[in-house]
Backbone as CSV, one residue per row, in Angstrom:
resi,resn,N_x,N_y,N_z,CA_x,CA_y,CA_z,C_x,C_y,C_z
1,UNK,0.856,-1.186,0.000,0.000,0.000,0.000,0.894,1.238,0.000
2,UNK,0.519,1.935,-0.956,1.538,3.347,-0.935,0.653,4.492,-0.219
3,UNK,1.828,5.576,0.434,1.310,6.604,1.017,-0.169,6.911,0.525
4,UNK,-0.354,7.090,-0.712,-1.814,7.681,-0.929,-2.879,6.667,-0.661
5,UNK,-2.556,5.324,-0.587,-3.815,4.526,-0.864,-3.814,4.269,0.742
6,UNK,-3.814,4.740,1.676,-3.476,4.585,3.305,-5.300,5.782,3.814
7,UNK,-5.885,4.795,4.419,-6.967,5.641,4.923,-6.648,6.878,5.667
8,UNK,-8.030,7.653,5.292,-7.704,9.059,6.119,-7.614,8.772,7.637
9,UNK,-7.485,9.564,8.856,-8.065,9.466,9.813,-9.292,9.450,10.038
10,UNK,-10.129,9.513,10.915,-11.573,9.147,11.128,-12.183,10.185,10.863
11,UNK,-11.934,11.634,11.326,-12.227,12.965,11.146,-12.590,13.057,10.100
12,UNK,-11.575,13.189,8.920,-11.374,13.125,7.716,-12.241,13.950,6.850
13,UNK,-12.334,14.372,6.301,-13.486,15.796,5.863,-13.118,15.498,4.522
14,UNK,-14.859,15.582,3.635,-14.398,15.504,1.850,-15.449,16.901,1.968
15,UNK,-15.013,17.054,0.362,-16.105,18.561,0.035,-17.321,18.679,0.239
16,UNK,-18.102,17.198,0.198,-19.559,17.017,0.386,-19.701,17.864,2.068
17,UNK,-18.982,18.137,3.074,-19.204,18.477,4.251,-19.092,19.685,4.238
18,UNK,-18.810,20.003,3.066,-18.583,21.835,3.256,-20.350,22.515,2.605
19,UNK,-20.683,21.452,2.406,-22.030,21.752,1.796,-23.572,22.256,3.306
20,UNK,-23.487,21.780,3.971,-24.033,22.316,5.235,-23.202,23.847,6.148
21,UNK,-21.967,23.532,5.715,-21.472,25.122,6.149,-21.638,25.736,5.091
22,UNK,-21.996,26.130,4.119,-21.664,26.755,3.280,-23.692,27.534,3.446
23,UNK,-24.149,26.083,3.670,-26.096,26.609,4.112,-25.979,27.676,4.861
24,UNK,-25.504,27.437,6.250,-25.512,27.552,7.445,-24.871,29.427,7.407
25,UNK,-24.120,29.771,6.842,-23.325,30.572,6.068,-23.935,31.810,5.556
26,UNK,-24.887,30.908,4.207,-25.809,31.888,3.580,-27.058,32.602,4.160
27,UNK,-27.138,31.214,4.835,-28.694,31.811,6.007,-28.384,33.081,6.857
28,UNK,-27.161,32.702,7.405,-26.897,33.699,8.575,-26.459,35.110,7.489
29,UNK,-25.856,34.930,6.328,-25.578,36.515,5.800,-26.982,36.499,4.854
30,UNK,-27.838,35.920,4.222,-28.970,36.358,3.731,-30.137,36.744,5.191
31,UNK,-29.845,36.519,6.629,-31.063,37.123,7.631,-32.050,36.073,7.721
32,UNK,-32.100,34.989,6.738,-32.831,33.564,7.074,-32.650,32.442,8.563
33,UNK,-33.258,31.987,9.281,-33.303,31.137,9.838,-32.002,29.757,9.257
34,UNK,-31.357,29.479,10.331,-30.478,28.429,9.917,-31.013,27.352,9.703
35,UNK,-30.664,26.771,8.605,-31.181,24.994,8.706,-30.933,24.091,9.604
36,UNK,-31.856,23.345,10.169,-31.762,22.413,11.447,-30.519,21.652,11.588
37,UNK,-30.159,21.228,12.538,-28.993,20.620,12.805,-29.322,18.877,12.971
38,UNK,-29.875,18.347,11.654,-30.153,16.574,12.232,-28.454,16.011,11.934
39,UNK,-28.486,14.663,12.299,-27.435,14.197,12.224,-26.245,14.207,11.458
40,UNK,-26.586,14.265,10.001,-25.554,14.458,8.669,-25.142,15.179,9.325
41,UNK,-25.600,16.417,9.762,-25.098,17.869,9.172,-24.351,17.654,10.551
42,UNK,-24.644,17.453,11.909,-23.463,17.786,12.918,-22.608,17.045,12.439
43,UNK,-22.513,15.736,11.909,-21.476,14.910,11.832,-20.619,15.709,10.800
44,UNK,-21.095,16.271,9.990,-20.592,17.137,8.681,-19.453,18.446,9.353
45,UNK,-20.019,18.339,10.306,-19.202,20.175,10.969,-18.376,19.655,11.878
46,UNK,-19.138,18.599,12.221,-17.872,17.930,13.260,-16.255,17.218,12.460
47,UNK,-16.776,16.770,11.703,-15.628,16.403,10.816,-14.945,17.896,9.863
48,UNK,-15.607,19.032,9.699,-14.831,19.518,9.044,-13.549,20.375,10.504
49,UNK,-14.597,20.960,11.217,-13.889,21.563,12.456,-12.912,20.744,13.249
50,UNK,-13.188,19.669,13.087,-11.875,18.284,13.603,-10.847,18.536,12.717
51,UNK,-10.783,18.536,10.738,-9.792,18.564,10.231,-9.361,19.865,10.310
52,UNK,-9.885,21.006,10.287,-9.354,21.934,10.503,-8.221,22.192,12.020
53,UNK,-8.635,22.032,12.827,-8.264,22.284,13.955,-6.821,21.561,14.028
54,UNK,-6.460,20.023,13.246,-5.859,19.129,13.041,-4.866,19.591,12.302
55,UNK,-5.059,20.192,10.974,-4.529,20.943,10.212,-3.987,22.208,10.653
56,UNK,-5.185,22.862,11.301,-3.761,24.585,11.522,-3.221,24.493,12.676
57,UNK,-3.308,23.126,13.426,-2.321,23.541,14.780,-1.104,24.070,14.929
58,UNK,-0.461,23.840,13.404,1.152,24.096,13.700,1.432,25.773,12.761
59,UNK,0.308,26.080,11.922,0.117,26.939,11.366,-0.929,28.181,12.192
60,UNK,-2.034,28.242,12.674,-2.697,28.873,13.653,-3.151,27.950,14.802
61,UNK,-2.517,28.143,15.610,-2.958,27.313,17.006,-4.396,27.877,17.693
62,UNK,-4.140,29.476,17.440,-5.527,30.000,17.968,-6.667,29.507,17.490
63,UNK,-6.289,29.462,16.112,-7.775,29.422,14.771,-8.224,27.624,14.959
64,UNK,-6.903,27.183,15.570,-7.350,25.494,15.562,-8.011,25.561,17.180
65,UNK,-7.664,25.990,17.799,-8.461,25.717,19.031,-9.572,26.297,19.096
66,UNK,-10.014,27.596,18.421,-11.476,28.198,17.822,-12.043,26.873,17.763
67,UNK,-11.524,26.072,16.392,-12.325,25.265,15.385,-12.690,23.963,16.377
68,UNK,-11.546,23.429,17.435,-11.604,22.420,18.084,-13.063,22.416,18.811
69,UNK,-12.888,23.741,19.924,-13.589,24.061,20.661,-14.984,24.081,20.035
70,UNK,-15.367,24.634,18.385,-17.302,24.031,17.834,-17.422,22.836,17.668
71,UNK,-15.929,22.057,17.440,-16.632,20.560,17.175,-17.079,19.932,18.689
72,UNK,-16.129,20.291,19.923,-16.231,19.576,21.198,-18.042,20.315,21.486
73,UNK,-18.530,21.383,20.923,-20.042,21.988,21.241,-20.690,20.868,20.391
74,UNK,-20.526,20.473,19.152,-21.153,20.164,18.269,-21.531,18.531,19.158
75,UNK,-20.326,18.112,19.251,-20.312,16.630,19.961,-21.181,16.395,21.352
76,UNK,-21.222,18.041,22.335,-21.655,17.949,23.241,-23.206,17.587,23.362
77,UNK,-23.614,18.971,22.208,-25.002,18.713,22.509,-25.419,17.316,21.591
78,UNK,-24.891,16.744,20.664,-25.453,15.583,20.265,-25.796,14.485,21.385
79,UNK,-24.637,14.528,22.475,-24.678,13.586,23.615,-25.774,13.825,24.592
């Protein structure tokens, strides 16, 4: 198995997850009501705010602990 064919981590974020932030986004700058939060979609923010946070630790530590800190909300209230 070569480097690329090696699974992501679990987090792991594809573009399809940027599709609920990107809702979530427009609502709040068009003045609309946000779209509900059912399962996809936390799991969707939770995985993108996991890779992020994962990603800029060594590049923004602040901006990754921002991002850490919505997924640990996101996870909370699901529990």
């Amino acid at each position: 198995m070569t480097t690329t064919d090696q699974p992501g981590p679990a987090y792991r974020a594809d573009l399809t997850d940027l599709e609920p932030l990107a809702a979530r986004w427009a609502a709040r700058r068009d003045g609309r009501p946000l779209p509900p939060l059912d399962q996809d979609t936390r799991q969707a923010l939770i995985r993108l705010y996991t890779e992020a946070a994962a990603r800029g630790a060594a590049l923004n530590p602040q901006a990754a602990q921002l991002a850490q800190v919505e997924a640990d909300k996101l996870r909370a209230h699901h529990n």
